[in-house]
PyMOL Python script that loads the backbone (N, CA, C, O; Angstrom):
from pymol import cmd

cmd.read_pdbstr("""\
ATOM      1  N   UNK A   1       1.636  66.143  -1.865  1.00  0.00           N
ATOM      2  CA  UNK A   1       0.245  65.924  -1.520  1.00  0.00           C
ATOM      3  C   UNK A   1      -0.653  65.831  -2.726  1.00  0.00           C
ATOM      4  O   UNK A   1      -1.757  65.319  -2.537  1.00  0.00           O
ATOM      5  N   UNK A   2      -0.307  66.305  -4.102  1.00  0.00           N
ATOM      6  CA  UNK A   2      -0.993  65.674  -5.064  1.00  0.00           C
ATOM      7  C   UNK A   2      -0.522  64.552  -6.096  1.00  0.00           C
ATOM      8  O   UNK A   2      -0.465  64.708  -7.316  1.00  0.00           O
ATOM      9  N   UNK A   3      -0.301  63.770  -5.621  1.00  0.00           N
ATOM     10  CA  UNK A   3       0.316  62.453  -5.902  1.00  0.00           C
ATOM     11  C   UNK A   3      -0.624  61.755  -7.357  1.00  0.00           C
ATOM     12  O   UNK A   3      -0.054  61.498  -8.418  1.00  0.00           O
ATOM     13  N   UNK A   4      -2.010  61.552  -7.148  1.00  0.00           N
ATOM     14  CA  UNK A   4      -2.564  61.896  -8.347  1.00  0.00           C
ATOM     15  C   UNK A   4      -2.615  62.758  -9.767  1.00  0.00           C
ATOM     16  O   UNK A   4      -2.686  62.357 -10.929  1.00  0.00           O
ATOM     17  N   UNK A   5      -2.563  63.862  -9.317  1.00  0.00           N
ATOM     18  CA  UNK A   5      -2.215  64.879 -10.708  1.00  0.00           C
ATOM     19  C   UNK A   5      -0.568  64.621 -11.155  1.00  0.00           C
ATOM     20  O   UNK A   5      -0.148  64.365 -12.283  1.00  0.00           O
ATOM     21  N   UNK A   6       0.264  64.784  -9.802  1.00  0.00           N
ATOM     22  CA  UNK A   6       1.709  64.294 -10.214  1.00  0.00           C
ATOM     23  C   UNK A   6       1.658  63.397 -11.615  1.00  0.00           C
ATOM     24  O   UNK A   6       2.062  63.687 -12.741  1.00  0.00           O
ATOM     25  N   UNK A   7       1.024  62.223 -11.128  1.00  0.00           N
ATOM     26  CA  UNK A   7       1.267  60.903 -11.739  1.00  0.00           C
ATOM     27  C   UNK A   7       0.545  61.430 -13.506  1.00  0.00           C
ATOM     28  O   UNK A   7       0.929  61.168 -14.646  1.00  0.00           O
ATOM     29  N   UNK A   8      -0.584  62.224 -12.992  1.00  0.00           N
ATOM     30  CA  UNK A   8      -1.160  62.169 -14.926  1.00  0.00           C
ATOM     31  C   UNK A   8      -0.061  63.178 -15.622  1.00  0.00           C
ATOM     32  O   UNK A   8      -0.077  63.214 -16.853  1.00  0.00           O
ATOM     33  N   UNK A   9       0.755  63.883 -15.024  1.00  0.00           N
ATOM     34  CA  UNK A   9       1.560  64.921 -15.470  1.00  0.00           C
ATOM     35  C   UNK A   9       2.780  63.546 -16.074  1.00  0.00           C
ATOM     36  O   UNK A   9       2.502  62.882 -17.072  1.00  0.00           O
ATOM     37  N   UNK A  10       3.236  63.467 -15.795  1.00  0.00           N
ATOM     38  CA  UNK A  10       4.267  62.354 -16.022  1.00  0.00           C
ATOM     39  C   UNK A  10       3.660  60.936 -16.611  1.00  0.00           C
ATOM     40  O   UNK A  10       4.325  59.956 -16.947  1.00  0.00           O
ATOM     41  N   UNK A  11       2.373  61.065 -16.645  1.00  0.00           N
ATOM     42  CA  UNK A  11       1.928  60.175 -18.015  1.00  0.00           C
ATOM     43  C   UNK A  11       2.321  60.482 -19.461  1.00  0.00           C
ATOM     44  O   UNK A  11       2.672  59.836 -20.448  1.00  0.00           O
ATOM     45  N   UNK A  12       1.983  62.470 -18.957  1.00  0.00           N
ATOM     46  CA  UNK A  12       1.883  62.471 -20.551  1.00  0.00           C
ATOM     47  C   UNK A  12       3.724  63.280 -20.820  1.00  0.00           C
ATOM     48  O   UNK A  12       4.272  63.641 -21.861  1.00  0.00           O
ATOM     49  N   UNK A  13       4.089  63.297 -19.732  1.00  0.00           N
ATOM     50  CA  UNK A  13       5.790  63.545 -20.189  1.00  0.00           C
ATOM     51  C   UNK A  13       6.476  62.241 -20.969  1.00  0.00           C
ATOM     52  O   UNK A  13       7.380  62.284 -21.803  1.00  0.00           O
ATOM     53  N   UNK A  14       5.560  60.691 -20.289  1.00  0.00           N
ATOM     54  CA  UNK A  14       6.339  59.773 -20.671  1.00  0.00           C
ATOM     55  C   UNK A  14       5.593  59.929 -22.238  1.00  0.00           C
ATOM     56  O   UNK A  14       6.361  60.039 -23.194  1.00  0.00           O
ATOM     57  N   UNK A  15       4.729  59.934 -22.387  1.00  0.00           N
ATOM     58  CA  UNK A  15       4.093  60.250 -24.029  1.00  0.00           C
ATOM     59  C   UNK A  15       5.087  60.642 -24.595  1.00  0.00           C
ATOM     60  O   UNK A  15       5.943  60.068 -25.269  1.00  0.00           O
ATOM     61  N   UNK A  16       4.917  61.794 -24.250  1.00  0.00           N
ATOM     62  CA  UNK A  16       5.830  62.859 -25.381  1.00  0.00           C
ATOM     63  C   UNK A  16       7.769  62.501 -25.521  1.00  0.00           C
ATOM     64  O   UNK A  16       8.547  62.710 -26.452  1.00  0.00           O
ATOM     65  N   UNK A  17       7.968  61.939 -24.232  1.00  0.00           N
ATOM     66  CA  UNK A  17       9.540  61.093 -24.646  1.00  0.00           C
ATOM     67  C   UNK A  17       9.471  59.448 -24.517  1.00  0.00           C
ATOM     68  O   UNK A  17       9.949  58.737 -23.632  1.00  0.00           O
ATOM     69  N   UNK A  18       8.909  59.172 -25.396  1.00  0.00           N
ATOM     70  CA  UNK A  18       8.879  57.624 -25.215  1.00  0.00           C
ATOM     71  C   UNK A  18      10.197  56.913 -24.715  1.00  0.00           C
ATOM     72  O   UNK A  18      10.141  55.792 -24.209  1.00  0.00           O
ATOM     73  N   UNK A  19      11.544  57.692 -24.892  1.00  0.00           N
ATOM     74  CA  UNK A  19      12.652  56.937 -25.137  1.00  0.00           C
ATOM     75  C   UNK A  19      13.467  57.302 -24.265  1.00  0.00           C
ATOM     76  O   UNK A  19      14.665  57.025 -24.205  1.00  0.00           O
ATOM     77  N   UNK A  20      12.856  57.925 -23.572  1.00  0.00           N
ATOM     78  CA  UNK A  20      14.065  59.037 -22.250  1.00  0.00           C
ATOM     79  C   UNK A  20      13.767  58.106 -20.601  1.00  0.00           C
ATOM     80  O   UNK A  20      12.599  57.962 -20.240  1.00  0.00           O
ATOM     81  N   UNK A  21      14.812  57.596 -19.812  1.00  0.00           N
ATOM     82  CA  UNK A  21      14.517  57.198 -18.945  1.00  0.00           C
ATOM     83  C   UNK A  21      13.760  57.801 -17.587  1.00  0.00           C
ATOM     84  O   UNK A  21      13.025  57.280 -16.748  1.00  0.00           O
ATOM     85  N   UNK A  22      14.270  59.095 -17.763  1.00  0.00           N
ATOM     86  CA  UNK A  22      13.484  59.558 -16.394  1.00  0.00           C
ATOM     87  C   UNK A  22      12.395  60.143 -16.513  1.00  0.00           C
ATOM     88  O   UNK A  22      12.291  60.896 -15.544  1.00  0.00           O
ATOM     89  N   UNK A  23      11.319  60.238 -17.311  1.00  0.00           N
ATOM     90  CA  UNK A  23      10.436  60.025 -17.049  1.00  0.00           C
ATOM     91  C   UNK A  23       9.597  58.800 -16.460  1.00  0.00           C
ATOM     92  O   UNK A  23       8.719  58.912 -15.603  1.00  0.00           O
ATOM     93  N   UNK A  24       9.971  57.734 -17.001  1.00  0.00           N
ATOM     94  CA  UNK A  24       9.577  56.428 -16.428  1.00  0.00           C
ATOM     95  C   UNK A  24       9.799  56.281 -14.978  1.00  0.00           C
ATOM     96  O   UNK A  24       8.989  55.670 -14.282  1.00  0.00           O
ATOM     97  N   UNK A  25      10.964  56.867 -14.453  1.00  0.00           N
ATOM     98  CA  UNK A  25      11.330  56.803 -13.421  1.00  0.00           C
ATOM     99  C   UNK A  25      10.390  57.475 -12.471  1.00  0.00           C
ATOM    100  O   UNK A  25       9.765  56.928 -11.562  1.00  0.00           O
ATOM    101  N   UNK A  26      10.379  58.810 -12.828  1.00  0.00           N
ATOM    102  CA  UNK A  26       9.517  59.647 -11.954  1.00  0.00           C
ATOM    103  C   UNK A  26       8.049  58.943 -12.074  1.00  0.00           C
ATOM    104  O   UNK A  26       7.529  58.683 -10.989  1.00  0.00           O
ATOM    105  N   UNK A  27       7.480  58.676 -12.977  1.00  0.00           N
ATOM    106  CA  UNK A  27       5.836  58.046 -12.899  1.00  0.00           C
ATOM    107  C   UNK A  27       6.398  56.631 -12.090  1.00  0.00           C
ATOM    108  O   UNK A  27       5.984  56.739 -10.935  1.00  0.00           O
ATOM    109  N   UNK A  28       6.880  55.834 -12.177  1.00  0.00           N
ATOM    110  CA  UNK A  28       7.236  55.017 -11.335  1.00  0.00           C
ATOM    111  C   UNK A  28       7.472  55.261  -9.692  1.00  0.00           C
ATOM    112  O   UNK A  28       7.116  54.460  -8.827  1.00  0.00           O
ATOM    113  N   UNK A  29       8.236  56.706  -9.413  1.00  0.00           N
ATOM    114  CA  UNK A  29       8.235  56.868  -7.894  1.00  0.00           C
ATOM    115  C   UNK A  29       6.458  57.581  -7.608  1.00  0.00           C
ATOM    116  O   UNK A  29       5.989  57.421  -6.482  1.00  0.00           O
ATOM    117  N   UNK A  30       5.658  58.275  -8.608  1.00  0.00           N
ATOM    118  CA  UNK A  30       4.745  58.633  -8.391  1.00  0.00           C
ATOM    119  C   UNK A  30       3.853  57.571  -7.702  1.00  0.00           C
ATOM    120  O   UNK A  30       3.409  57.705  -6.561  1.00  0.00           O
ATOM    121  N   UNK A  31       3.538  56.030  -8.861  1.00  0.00           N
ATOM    122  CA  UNK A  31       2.758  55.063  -8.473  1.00  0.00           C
ATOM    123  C   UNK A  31       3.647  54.543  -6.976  1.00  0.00           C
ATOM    124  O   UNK A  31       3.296  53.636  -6.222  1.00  0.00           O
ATOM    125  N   UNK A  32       4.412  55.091  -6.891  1.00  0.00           N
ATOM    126  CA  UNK A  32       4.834  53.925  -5.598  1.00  0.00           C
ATOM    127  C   UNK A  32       4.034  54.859  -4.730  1.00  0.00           C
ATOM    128  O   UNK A  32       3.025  54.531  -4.105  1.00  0.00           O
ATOM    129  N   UNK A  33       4.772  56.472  -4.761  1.00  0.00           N
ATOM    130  CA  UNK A  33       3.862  56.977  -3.951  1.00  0.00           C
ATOM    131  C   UNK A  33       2.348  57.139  -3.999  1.00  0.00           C
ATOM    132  O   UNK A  33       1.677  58.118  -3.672  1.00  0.00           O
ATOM    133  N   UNK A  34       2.028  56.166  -4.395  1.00  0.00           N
ATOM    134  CA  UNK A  34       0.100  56.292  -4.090  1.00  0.00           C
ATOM    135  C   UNK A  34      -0.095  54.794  -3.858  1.00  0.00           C
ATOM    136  O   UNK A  34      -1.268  54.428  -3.785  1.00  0.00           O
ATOM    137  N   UNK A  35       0.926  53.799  -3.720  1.00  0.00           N
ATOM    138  CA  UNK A  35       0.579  52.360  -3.315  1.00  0.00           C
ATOM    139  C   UNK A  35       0.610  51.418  -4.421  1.00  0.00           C
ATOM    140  O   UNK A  35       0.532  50.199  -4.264  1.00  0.00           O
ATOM    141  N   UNK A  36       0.710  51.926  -5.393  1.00  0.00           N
ATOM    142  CA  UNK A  36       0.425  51.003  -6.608  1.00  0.00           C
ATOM    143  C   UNK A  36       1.893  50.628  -7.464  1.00  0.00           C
ATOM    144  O   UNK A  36       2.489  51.184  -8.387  1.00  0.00           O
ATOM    145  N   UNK A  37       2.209  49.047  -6.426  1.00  0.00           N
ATOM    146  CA  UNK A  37       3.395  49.223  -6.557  1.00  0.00           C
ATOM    147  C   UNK A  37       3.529  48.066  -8.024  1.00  0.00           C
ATOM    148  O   UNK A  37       4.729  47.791  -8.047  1.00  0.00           O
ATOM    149  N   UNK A  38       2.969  47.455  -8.974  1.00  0.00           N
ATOM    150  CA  UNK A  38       3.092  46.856  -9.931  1.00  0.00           C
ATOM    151  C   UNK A  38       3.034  47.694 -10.683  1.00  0.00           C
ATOM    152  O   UNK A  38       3.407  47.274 -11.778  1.00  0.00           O
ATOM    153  N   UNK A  39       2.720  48.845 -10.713  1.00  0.00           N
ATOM    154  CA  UNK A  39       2.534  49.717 -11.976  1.00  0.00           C
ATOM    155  C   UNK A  39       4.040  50.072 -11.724  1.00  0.00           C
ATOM    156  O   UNK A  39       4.884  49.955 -12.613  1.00  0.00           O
ATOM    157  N   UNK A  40       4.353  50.558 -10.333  1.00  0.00           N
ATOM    158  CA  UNK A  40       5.430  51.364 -10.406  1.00  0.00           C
ATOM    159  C   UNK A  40       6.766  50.334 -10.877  1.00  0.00           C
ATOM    160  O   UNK A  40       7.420  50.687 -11.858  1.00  0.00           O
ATOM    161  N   UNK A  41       7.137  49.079 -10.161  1.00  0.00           N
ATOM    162  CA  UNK A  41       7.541  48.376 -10.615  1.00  0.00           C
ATOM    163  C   UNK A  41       8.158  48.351 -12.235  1.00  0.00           C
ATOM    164  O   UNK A  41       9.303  48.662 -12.563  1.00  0.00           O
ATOM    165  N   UNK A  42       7.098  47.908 -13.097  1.00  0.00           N
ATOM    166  CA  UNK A  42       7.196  48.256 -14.401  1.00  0.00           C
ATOM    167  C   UNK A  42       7.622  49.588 -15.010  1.00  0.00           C
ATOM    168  O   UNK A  42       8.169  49.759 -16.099  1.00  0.00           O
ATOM    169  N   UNK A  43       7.319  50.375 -14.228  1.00  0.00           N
ATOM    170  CA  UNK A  43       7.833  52.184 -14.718  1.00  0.00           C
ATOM    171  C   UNK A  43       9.353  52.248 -14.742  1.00  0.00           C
ATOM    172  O   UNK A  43      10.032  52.697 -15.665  1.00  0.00           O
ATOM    173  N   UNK A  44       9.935  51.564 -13.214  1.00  0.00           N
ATOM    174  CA  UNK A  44      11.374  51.618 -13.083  1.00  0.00           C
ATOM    175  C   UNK A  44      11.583  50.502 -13.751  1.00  0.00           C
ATOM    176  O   UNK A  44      12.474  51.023 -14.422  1.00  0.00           O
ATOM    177  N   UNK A  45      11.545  49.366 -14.181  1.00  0.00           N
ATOM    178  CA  UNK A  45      12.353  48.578 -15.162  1.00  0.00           C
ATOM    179  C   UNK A  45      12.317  48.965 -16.255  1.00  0.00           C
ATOM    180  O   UNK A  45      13.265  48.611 -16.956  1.00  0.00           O
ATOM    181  N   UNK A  46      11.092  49.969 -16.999  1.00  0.00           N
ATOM    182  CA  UNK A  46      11.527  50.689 -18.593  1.00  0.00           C
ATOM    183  C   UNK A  46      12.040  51.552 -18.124  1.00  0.00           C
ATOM    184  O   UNK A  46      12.566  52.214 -19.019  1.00  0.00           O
ATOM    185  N   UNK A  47      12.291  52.159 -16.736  1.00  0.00           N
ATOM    186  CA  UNK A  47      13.652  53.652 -16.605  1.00  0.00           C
ATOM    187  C   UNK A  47      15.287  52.851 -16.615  1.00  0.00           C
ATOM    188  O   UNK A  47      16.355  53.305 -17.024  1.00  0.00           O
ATOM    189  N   UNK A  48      15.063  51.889 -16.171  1.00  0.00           N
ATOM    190  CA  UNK A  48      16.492  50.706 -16.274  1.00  0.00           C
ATOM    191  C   UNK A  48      16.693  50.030 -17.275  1.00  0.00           C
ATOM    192  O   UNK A  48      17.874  49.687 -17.329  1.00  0.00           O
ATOM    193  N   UNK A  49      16.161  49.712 -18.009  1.00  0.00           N
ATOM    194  CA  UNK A  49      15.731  49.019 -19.470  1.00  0.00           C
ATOM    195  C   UNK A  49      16.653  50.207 -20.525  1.00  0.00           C
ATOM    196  O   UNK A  49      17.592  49.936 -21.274  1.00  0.00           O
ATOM    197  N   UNK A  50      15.911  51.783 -20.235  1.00  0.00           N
ATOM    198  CA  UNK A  50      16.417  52.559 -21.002  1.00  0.00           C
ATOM    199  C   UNK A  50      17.710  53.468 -20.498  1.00  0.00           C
ATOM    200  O   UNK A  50      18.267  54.218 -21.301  1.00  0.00           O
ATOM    201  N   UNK A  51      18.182  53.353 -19.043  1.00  0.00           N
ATOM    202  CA  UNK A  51      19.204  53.619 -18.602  1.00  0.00           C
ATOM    203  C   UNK A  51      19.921  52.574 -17.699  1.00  0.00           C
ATOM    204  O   UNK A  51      19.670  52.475 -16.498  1.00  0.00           O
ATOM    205  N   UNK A  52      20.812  51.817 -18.339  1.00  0.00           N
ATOM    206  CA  UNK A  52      20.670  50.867 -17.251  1.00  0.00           C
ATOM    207  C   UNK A  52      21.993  51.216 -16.207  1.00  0.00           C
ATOM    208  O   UNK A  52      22.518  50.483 -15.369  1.00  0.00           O
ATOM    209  N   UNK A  53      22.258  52.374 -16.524  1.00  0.00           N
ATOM    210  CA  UNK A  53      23.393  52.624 -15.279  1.00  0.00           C
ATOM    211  C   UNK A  53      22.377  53.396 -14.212  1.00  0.00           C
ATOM    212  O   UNK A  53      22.992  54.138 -13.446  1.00  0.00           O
ATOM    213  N   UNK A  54      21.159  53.366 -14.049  1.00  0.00           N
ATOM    214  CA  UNK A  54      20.508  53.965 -13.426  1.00  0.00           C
ATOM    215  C   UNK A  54      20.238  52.952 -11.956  1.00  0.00           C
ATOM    216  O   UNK A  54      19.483  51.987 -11.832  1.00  0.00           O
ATOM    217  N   UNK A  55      21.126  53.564 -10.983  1.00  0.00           N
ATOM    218  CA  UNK A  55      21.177  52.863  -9.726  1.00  0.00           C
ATOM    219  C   UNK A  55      20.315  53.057  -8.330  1.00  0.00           C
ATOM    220  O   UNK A  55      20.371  52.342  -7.329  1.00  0.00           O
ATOM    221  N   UNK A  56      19.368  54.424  -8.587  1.00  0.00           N
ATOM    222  CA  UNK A  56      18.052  54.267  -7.803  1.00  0.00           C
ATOM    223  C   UNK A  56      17.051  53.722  -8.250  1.00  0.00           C
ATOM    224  O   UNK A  56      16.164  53.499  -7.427  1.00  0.00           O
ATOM    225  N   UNK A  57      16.857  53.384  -9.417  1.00  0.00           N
ATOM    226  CA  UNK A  57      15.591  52.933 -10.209  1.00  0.00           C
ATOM    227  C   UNK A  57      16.117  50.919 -10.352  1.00  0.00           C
ATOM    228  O   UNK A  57      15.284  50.112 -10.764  1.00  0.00           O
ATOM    229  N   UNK A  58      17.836  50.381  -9.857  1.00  0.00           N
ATOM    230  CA  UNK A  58      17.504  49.428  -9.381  1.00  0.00           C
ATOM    231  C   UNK A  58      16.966  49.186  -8.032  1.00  0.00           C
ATOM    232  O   UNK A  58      16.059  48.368  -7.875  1.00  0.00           O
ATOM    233  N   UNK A  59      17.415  49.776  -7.155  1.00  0.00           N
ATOM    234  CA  UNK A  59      17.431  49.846  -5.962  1.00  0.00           C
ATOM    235  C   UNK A  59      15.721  50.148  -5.449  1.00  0.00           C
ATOM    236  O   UNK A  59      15.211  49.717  -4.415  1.00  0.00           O
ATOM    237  N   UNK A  60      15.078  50.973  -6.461  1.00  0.00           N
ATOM    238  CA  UNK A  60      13.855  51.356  -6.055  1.00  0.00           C
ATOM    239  C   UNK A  60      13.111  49.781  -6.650  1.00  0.00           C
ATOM    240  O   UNK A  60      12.156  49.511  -5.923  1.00  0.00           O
ATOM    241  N   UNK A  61      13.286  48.877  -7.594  1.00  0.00           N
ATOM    242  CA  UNK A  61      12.890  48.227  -7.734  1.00  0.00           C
ATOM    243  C   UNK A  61      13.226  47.030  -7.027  1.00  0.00           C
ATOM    244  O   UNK A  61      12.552  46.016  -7.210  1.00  0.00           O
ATOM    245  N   UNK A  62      14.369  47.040  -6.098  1.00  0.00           N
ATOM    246  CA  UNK A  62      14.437  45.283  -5.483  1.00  0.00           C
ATOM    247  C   UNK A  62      13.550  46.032  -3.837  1.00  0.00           C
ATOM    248  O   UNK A  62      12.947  45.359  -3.001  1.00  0.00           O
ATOM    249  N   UNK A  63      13.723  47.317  -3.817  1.00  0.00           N
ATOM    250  CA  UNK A  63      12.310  47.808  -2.649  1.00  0.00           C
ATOM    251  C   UNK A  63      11.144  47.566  -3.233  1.00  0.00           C
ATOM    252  O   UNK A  63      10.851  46.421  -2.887  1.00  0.00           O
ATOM    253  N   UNK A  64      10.357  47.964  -3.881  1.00  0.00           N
ATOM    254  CA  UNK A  64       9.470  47.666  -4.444  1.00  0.00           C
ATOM    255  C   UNK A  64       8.827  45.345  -4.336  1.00  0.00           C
ATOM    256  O   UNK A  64       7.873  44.722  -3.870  1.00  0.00           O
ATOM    257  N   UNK A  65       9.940  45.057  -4.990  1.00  0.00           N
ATOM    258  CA  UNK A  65      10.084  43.630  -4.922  1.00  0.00           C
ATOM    259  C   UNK A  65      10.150  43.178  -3.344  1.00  0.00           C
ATOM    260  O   UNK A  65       9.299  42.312  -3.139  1.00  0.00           O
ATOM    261  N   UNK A  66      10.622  43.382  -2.610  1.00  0.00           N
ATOM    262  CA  UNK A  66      10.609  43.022  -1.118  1.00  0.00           C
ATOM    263  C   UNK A  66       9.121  43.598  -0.603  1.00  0.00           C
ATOM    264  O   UNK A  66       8.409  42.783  -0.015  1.00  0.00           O
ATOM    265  N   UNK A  67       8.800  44.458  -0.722  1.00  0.00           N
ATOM    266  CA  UNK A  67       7.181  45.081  -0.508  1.00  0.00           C
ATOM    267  C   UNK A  67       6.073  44.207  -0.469  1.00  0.00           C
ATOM    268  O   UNK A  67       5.223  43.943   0.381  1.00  0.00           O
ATOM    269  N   UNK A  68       6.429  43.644  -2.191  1.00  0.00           N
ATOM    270  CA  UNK A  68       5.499  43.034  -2.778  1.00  0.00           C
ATOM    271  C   UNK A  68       5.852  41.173  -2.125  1.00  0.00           C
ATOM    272  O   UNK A  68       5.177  40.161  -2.312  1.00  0.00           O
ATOM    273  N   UNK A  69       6.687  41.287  -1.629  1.00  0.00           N
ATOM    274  CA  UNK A  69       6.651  39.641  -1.075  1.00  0.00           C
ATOM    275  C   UNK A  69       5.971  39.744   0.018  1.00  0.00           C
ATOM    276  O   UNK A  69       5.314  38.718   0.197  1.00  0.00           O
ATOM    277  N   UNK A  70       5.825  40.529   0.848  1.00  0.00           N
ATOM    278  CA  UNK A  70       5.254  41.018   2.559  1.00  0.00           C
ATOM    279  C   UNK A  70       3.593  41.019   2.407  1.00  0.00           C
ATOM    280  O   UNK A  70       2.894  40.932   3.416  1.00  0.00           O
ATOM    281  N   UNK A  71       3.058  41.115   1.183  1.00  0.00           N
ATOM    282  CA  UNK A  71       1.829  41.800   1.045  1.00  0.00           C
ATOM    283  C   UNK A  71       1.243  39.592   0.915  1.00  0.00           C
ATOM    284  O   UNK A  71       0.064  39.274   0.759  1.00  0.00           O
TER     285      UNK A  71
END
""", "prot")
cmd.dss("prot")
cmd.show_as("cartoon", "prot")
cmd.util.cbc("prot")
cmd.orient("prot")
């Protein structure tokens, strides 16, 4: 239920590990959970970018991509 503060918390986790995938990941499921699915989008392709055996963060992104064709 605080989906907002979530998301600034995991702004500044992704700060402080620029290079670690799951943070990206988690601010990525954050923006999905508040609707904002281009941000999130982009969050999970630098969590796949930097892990690419990471198989919810594809999966969260071809959801994400089907979303965004409906809209």
């Amino acid at each position: 239920g605080k989906t907002e503060e979530s998301i600034e918390v995991c702004q500044l986790v992704v700060a402080e590990f620029p290079e670690e995938a799951n943070p990206y990941d988690s601010l990525g499921e954050g923006y999905f959970e508040n609707g904002q699915y281009e941000l999130s989008i982009k969050n999970y392709r630098k969590s796949v970018e930097l892990d690419p055996g990471n198989e919810y963060g594809k999966g969260m992104i071809k959801k994400i991509e089907q979303l965004m064709k409906k809209k």
